[in-house]
N, C-alpha and C positions, 0 to 999 in steps of 0.2 A: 650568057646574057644575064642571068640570077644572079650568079657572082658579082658580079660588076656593078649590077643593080645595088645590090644588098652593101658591097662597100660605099657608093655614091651616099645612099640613106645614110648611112651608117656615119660618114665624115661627112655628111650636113648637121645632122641631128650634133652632133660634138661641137662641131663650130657655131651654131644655135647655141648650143648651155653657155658657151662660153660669152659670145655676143649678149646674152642676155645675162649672164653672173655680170661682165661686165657695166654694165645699164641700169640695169633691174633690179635683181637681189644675188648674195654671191650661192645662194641655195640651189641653182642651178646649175653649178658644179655637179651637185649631186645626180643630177638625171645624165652627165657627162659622165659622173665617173659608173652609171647600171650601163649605160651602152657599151664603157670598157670590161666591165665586167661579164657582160654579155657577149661579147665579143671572145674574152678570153674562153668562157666556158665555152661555148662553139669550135673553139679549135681543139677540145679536147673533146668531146662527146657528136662534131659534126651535126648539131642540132640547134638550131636558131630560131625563133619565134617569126621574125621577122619575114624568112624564107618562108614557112608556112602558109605565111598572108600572103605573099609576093603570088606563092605557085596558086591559091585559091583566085588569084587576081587575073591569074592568064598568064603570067609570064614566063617567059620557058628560058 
């Protein structure tokens, strides 16, 4: 259920930057491209911010 969570977050918040690079300003990209970055360090170190918050939040 974390898992699944954590990617749901994870491909709103990107389609968000984008949605709003598109509209808004294109500097939003930017917060697109910390979450793929974020994303990639996680696959190597198995450690994500986001998961921290999730599991303080209740989610199991």
């Amino acid at each position: 259920m974390l898992e699944r969570m954590l990617r749901g977050i994870a491909g709103f918040f990107i389609l968000a930057s984008l949605l709003l690079a598109y509209y808004v300003s294109y500097y939003w990209l930017w917060f697109a491209a910390f979450v793929g970055l974020n994303l990639l360090q996680s696959a190597f170190t198995n450690w994500c911010p986001m998961m921290t918050i999730l599991k303080k939040l209740g989610v199991k």
